[in-house]
C-alpha positions as CSV (number, residue, x, y, z in Angstrom):
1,X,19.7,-38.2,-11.3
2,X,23.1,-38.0,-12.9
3,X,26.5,-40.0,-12.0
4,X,29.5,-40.0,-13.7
5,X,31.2,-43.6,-13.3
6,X,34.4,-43.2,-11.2
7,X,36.0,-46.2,-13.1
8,X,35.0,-45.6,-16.8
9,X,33.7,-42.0,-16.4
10,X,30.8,-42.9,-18.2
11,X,28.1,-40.4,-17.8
12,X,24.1,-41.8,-17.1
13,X,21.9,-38.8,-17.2
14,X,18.4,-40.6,-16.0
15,X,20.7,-43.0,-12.7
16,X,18.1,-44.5,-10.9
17,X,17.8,-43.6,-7.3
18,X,18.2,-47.2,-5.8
19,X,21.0,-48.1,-8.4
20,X,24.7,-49.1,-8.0
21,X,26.1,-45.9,-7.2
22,X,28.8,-44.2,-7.8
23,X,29.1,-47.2,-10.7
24,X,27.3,-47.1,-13.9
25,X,27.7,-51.4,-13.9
26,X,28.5,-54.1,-11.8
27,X,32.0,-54.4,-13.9
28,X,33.3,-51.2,-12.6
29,X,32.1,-51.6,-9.1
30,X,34.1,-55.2,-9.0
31,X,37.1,-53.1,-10.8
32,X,37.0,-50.4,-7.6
33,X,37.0,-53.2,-5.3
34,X,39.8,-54.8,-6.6
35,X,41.7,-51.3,-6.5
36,X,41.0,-51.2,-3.1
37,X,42.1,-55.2,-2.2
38,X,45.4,-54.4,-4.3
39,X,46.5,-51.5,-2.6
40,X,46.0,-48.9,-5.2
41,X,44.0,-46.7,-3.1
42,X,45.6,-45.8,-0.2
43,X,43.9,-43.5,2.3
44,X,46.5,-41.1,4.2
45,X,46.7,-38.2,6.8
46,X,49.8,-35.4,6.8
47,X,52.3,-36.6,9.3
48,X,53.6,-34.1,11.8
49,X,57.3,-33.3,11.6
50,X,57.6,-35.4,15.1
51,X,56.6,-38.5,13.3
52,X,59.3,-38.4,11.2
53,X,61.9,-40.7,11.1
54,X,65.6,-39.1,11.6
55,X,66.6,-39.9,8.0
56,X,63.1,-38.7,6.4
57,X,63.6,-35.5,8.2
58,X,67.2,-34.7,6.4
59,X,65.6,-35.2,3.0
60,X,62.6,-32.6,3.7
């Protein structure tokens, strides 16, 4: 199996099946968490134009 490390983008070609995946260590699977905890992943949705504040919608 093949991964490509998210973090590092370190490429394993022979992954085991039962291994840390997407993460080629356990370094860059503590590194995703903390991206996560620290807010610099966020995960959004498109607002509709009626959840717009009146003052977002004059800058659209």
């Amino acid at each position: 199996m093949r991964i490509t490390c998210p973090i590092c983008k370190t490429v394993i070609e022979d992954a085991p099946e039962d291994g840390p995946h997407p993460f080629c260590s356990q370094r860059c699977k503590l590194a995703d968490l903390h991206n996560w905890l620290s807010d610099a992943y966020r995960i959004s949705s498109p607002l509709d134009p009626g959840e717009l504040e009146d003052d977002e919608l004059k800058l659209s």
